[in-house]
N, C-alpha and C positions, 0 to 999 in steps of 0.2 A: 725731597719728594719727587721731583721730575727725573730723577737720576731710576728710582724705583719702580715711575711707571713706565719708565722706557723699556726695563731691563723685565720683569711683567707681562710688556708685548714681545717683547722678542722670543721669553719661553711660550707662550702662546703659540708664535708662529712655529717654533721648532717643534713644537709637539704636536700640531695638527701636519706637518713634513710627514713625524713617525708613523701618526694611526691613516694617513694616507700612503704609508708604507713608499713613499718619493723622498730624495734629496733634495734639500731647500735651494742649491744651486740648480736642477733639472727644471725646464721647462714642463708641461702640462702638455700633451700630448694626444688630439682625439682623433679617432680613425672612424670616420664617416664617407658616405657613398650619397652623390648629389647629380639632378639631371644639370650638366656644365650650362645651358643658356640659362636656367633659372639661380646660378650663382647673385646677380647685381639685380636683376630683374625677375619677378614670377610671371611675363608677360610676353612676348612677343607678336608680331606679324606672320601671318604667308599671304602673301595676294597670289591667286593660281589665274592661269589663263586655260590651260588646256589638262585632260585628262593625262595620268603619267606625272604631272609634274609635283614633286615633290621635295621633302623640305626635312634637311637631316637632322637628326637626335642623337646625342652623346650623354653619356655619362662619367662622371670623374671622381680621384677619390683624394680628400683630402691629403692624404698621405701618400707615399709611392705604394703599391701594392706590394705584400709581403706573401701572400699567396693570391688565388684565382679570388675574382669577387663575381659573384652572380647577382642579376638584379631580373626583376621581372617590368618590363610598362606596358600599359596600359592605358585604354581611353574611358576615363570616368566625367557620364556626362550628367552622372547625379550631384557635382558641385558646379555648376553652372547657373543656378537658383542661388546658392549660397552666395557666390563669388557676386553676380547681378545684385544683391541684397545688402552686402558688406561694401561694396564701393559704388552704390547707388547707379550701377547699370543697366542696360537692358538689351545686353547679347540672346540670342536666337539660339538654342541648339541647334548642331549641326544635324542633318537627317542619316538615319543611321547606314552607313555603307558607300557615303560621302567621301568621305576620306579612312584610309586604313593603314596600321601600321603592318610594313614590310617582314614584323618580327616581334614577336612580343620580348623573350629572353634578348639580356645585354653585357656583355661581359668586358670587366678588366682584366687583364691577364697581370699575370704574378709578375713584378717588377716595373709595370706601367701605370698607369695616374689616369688614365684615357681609355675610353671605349672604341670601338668601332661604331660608326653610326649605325641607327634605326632609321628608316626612313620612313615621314609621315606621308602617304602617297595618294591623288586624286584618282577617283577611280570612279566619278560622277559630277561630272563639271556643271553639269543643266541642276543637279541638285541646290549649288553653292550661288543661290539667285541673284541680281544684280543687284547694289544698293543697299545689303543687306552684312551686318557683320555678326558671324558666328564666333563662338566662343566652344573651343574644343579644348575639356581639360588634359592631360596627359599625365600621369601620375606613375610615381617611381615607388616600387615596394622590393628591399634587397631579402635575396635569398642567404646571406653571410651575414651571422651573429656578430663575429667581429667588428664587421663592418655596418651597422645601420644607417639606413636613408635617413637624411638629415633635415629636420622640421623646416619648413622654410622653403628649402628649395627640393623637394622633395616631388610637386609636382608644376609642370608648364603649363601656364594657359596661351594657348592659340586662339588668336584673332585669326581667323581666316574670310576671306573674302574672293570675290570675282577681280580681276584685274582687268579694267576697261582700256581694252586698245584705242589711243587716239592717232587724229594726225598733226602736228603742229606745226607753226611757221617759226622759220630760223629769219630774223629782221638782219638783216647788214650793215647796221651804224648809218644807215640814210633813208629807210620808212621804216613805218609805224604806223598804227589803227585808231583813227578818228572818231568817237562814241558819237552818232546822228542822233540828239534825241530824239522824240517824236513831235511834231509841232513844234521841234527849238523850243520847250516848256519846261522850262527847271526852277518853276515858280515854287516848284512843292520843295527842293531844295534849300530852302532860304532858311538861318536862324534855327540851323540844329543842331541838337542838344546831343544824339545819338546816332553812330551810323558806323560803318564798314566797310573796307575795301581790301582783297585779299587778290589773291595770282599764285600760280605755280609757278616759276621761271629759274631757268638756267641760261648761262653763260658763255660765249665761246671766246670771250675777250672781257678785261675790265676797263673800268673807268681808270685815267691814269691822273696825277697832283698836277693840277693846276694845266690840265691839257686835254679839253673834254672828260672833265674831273666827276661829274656826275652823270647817271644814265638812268632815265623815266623807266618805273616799272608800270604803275598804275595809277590812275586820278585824276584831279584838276590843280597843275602844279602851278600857274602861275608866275607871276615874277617876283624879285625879292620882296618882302614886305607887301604883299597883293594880300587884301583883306578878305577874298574870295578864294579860298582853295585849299584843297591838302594832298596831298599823293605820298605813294611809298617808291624811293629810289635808291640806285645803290652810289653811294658816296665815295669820291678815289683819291678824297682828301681830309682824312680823321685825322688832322691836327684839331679838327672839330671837339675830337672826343677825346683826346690827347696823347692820340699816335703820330709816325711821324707819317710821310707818303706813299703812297701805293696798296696801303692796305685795307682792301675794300670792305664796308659795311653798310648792312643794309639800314635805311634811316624811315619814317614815317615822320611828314613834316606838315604844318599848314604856314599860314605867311610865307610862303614861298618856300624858303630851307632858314629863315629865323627861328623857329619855335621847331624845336626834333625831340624824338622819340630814339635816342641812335647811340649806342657807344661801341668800342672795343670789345673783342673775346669772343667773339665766335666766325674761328677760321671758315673762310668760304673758301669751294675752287671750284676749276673751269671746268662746264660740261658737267656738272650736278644741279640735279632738281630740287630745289626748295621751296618751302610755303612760305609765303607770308602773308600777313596782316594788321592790318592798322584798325582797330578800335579806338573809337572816342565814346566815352560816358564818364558822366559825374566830373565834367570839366579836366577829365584826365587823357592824354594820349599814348594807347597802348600798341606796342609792337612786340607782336607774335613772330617767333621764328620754326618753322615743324612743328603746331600745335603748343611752344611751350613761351610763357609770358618772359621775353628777355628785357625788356627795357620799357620805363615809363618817363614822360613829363606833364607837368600843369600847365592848363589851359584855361584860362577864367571866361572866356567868352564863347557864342554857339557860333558854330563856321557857316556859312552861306557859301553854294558855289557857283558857276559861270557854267555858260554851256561848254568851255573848251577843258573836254576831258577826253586824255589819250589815254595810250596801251603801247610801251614800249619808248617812248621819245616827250619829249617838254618843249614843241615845238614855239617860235617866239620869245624865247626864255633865253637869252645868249645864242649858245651857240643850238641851241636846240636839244644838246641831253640824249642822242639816241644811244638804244640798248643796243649792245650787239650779242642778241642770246634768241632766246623763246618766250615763248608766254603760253601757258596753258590755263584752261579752268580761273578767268578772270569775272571777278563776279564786284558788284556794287548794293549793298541794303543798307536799308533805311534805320536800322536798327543796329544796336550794338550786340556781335554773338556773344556765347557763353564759352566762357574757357572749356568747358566743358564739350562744345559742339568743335571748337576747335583741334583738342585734344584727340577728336575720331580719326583713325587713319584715312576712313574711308572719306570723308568729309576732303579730305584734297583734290579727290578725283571726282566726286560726284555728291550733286544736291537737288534733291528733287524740285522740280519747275517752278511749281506752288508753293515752296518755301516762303514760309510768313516774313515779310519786309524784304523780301528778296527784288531789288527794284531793276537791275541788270546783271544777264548771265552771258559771257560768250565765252561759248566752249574755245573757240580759235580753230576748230578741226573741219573748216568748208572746201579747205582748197581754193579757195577761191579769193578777190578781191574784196568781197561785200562779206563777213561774217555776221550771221542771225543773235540776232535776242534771244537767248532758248525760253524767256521768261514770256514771250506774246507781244511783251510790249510795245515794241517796235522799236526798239534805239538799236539800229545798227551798227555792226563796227566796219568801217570802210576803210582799205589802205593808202594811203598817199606816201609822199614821199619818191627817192628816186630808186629804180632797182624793182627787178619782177621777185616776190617771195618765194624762197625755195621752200619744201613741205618735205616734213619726218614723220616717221612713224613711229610713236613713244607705245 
């Protein structure tokens, strides 16, 4: 009986070979035409700063091209409601004549897989307001039957935004920024249950094993096992996590660096911008890497902190932990965000003042020694340390 149903499927398989007119040895073969960044993603960024600047578009075709393939794109900004409605967003149309495409026709040429770019180009920068992320579809319709546009990637959505010029400070491995609170009043601090601390920060050196092995990003770090405190820092000794040395990882800790948020696998390097973030709710500690949740641990108790919270260094801590990098957009609330508030591009570079639980903001962009609370509240961030801060312009 098993002999029979095998022998059963196999004329099955050979006879649907025939009426698909294929040899059961030939692969399946489909010749489609797709816009190439929405291959992995339907999504991308442009942050634009000035008029002119633009943001190129390709198309590719599954297979090599066997003759010329014609495609038409276009900016359809009738699925920008749809797209808000299916992933629970709430992108802004872009205003019409905002940005335009350099081209609407896009071609592969016979024997190529590749287009020449389109270019998406700004051509009203005061349009693209600050704060604010549009959502620009771009949608691919091919002019070759052979070849049709392929469901899926068919069209790109652009996130477009304003790109906020800042200035930053480059810290030198010997200062770093002293959070003053106001009144030295961190009563409200005490015994919580939810809260947040996030920073841009790039690098121009790491922490090295067991030789100034870690370097204070943001918080109240404390010393080991200190029952007051949590910060997020980059670690330059993952035997922690069970690498060997040198290879840096950013960690989210409280009790000093007892209790982490922090493992392996996500290459950092020198002179790149990253976000992070440290969420604590429902007794859990979560570390955000660019918006996306990389690592958690359990915490069964609410953290209380100290007034000694830095930017940059873990002063009293050993050796003190200074960053040798930047720190941009360092913010502290009261509240735990939403993945969802993290996941925004724009959300790295800017958050409005009045942001609910928003309890300290410094941008880092004063030039100066004394950086502002952009929140009113008055908790300055002040430089100590040895060494005058050099200032960039991101």
């Amino acid at each position: 009986m098993k002999n029979l149903f095998q022998k059963n499927i196999l004329a099955v398989a050979c006879l649907s070979c025939l009426f698909l007119g294929t040899s059961c040895n030939e692969s399946i073969k489909v010749d489609a035409v797709y816009i190439t960044a929405a291959e992995n993603t339907p999504i991308t960024t442009f942050s634009a700063t000035n008029n002119e600047d633009e943001l190129g578009i390709t198309i590719s075709s599954s297979l090599i091209a066997n003759s010329n393939i014609e495609g038409e794109l276009m900016i359809d900004n009738s699925l920008v409601e749809r797209y808000n409605s299916d992933h629970g967003e709430s992108y802004k149309t872009l205003p019409e004549g905002a940005c335009v495409l350099s081209s609407n026709s896009v071609l592969v040429e016979n024997g190529k897989y590749r287009s020449e770019a389109v270019k998406l180009v700004v051509k009203d920068i005061d349009a693209i307001q600050k704060g604010v992320n549009f959502l620009l579809p771009i949608r691919l319709v091919s002019k070759s039957k052979d070849y049709p546009s392929l469901p899926g990637s068919d069209v790109l959505y652009v996130i477009v935004n304003r790109k906020l010029l800042v200035n930053v400070p480059k810290l030198n491995g010997q200062n770093y920024f002293k959070i003053n609170f106001k009144d030295n009043d961190v009563s409200r601090f005490q015994n919580m249950t939810a809260f947040t601390l996030e920073a841009r920060v790039s690098m121009w050196e790491f922490p090295k094993y067991y030789g100034g092995n870690l370097m204070g990003i943001i918080g109240f770090p404390g010393g080991d096992n200190s029952e007051k405190g949590a910060w997020i820092f980059v670690d330059g000794t993952p035997d922690r996590v069970g690498g060997e040395g040198d290879v840096p990882v950013f960690m989210f800790s409280t009790k000093g660096w007892s209790v982490y948020a922090g493992k392996l696998g996500y290459t950092l390097e020198k002179n790149a911008w990253y976000h992070v973030a440290g969420v604590f709710e429902n007794n859990t500690l979560s570390l955000y890497i660019d918006g996306i949740l990389f690592v958690q641990a359990e915490y069964a108790n609410p953290i209380s902190f100290s007034d000694e919270f830095y930017i940059g260094a873990a002063p009293g801590v050993q050796k003190g932990f200074y960053l040798k990098g930047s720190v941009s957009e360092a913010r502290f609330w009261t509240r735990a965000l939403k993945a969802s508030e993290l996941k925004n591009p724009l959300h790295r570079c800017f958050v409005e003042v009045d942001s609910e639980g928003l309890e300290g903001y410094w941008k880092l962009d004063d030039m100066n020694n004394e950086c502002k609370d952009y929140t009113g509240h008055g908790h300055t961030a002040t430089k100590e340390g040895s060494g005058d801060l050099e200032w960039t312009r991101l």
